[in-house]
C-alpha positions in Angstrom: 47.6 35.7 18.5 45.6 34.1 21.0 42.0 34.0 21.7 40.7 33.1 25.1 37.5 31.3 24.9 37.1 31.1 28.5 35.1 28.5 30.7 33.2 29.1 34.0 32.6 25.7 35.2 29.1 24.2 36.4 28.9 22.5 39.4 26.5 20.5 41.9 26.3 20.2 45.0 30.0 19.7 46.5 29.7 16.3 48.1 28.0 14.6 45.4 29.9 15.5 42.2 33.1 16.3 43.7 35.2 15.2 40.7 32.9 16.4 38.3 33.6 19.5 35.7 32.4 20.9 32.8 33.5 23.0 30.2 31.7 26.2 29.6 32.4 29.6 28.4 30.8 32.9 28.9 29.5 34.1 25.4 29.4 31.3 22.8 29.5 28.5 24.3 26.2 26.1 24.7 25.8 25.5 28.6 25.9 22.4 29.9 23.1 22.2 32.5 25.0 20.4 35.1 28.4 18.3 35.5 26.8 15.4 35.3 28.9 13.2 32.4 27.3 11.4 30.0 28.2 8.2 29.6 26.4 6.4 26.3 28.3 7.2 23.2 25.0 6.3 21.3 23.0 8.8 22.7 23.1 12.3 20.9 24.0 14.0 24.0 27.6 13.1 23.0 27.2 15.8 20.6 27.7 19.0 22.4 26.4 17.5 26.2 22.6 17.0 28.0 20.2 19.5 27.3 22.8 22.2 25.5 20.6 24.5 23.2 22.8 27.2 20.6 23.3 30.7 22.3 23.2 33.6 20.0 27.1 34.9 20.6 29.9 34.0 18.2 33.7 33.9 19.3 35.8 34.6 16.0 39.4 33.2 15.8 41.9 33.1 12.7 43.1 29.7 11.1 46.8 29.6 12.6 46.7 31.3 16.0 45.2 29.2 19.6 42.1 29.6 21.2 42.3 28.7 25.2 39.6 26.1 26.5 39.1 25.9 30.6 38.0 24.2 33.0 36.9 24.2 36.3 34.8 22.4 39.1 32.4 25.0 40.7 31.1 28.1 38.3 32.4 30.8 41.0 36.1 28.6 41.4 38.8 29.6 38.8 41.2 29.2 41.8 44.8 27.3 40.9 44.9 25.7 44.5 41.4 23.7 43.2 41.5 20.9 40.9 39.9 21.4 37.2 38.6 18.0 37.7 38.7 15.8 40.8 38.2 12.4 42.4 40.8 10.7 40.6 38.9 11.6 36.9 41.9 10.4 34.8 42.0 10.1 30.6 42.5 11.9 27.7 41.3 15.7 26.5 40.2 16.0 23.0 39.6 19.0 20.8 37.3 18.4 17.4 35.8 21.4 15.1 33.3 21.1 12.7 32.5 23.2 9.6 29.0 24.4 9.5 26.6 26.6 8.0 25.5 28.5 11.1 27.2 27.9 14.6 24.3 29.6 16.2 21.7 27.3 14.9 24.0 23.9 14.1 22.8 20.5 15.7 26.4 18.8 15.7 24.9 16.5 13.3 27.4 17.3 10.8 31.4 16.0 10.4 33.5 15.8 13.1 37.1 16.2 13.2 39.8 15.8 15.9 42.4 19.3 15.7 43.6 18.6 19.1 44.7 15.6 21.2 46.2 15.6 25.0 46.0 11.7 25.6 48.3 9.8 27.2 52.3 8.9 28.1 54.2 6.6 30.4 55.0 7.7 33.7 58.7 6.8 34.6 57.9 5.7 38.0 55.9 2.8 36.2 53.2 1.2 38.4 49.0 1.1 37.1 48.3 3.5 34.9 46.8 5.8 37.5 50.0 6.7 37.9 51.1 7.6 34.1 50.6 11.2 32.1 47.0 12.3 31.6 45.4 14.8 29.7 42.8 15.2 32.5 46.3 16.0 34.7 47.4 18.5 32.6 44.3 20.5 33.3 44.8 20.3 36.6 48.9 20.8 36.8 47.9 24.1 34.3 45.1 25.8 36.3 42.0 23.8 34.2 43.9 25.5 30.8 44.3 23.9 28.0 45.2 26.0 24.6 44.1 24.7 21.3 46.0 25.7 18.0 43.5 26.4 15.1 44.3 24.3 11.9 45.8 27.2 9.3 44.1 25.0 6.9 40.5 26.2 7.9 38.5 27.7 5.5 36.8 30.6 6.4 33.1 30.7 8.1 31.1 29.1 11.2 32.6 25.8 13.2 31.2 24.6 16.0 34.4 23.6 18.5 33.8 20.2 20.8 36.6 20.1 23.7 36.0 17.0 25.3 37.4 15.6 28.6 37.6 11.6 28.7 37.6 10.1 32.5 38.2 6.7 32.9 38.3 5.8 36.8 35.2 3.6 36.5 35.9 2.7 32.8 36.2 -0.7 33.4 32.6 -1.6 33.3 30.5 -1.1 30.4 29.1 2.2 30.5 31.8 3.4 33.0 33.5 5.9 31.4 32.6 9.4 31.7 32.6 12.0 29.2 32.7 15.9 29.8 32.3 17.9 26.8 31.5 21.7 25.6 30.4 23.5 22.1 31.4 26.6 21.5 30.1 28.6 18.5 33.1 30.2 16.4 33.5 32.4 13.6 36.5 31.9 11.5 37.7 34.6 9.5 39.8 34.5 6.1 42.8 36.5 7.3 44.8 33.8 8.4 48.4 33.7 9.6 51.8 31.7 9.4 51.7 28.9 6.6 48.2 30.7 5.6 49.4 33.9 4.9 49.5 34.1 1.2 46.9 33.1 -1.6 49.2 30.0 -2.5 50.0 28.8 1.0 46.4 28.9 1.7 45.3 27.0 -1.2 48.0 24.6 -0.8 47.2 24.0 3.2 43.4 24.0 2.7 44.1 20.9 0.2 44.7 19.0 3.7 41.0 19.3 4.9 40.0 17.7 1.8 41.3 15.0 3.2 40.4 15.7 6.8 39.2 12.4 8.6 35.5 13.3 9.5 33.4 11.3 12.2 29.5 11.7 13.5 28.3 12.0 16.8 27.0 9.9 17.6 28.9 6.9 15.7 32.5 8.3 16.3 33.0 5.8 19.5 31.7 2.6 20.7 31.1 1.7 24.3 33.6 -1.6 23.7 36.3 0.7 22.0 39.8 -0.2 23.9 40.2 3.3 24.6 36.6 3.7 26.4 36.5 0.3 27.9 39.5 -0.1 29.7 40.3 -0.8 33.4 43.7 2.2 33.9 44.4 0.7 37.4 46.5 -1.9 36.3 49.6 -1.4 34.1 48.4 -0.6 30.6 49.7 -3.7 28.5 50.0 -1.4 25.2 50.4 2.3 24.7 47.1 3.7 25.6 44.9 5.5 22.5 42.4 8.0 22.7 38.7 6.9 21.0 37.8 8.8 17.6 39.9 9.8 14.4 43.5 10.6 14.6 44.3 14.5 14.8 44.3 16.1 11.6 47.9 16.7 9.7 48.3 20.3 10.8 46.3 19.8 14.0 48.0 19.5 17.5 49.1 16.0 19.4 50.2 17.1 22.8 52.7 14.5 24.9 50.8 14.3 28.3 52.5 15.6 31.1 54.5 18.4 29.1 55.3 21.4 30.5 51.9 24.4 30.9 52.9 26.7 28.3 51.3 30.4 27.0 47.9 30.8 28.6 48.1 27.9 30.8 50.8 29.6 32.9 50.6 33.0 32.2 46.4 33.9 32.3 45.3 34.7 35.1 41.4 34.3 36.6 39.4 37.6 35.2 
């Protein structure tokens, strides 16, 4: 089952933010106020973005089945013929959830971790890594979609859900590197599916987020960390790695440039 958690994205004006985006959603996710990035990983605005403030709607998913995170330019622009994020903005998309007592009133102060990475790959041409696999290009090869799969590991009850887009065109200056990010508010229930469909299997896969690897935001990233501080338009010298924790055992490591799959090719703008 799939659960669309779908994004409207804010923009400025055209000329002046032309490759910026932000995620957003239309009933429980906090809205960024603009598509400006934020760019110190001390600040707490690396929580959930500038100025985001909890909304009163819940979006409830089950442990085991995908949620669908989007992402777009202008608010009013779901269009396939636009880019999800311009001007060049390449670097990794990252997914994290975080278990808390109400998403509708939750700070992000709590643990952090990562269910969801689309980082990074090679390209076969060669050449700077401008020209290798993105996440950032996956968004915009599948129509700004990106879907998530929910850990069937979850235990029941409110998570705030942090997809985050990494671009690193101007990352090779302190401060440089932009990040785009969005909370939404979700309400996991205990049905479950898959590996979580009976008592046992569920006790047996909730034993891995005992030993989840948690982070705080912020804390999670440093400005100097190789994956944030990095110059991409030169031949990477070593694989390149995403900043934070790695994903979580049954969370989800994309290979950037794959194929669009499920709702990134077949949903279509409402």
């Amino acid at each position: 089952m799939k659960s669309a958690l779908r994004t409207a994205v804010f923009g400025l004006v055209a000329h002046l933010v032309a490759g910026h985006a932000t995620f957003q959603d239309l009933w429980c996710a906090r809205l960024p106020l603009s598509n400006t990035p934020v760019t110190d990983v001390a600040s707490n605005d690396i929580r959930c973005n500038a100025g985001t403030k909890p909304v009163a709607n819940k979006c409830a998913v089950t442990p085991g089945t995908t949620v669908t995170v989007e992402m777009h330019q202008q608010p009013n622009d779901r269009s396939c013929s636009s880019e999800a994020i311009g001007g060049a903005h390449y670097g990794p998309v990252s997914v994290y959830m975080s278990k808390v007592s109400d998403a509708s009133t939750a700070d992000g102060s709590s643990d952090w971790f990562k269910v969801f990475e689309d980082s990074w790959s090679a390209a076969a041409s060669g050449g700077s890594g401008d020209n290798d696999n993105w996440g950032t290009k996956d968004l915009n090869t599948c129509c700004g979609k990106m879907d998530v799969p929910i850990p069937a590991s979850l235990a029941p009850g409110d998570y705030l859900l942090r997809a985050e887009a990494l671009a690193l065109h101007t990352a090779s200056s302190p401060s440089g590197a932009q990040f785009y990010m969005t909370c939404y508010q979700l309400q996991v229930d205990s049905a479950g599916s898959g590996a979580a469909s009976s008592a046992a299997s569920r006790m047996a896969v909730r034993a891995l987020a005992a030993d989840y690897e948690t982070v705080k935001f912020p804390g999670a990233y440093k400005a100097t960390d190789p994956g944030i501080l990095i110059n991409i338009h030169q031949k990477l010298a070593l694989p390149y790695v995403a900043p934070g924790p790695t994903v979580v055992p049954d969370g989800t490591t994309r290979v950037a440039g794959s194929a669009c799959t499920g709702c990134e090719s077949t949903c279509k703008a409402a």
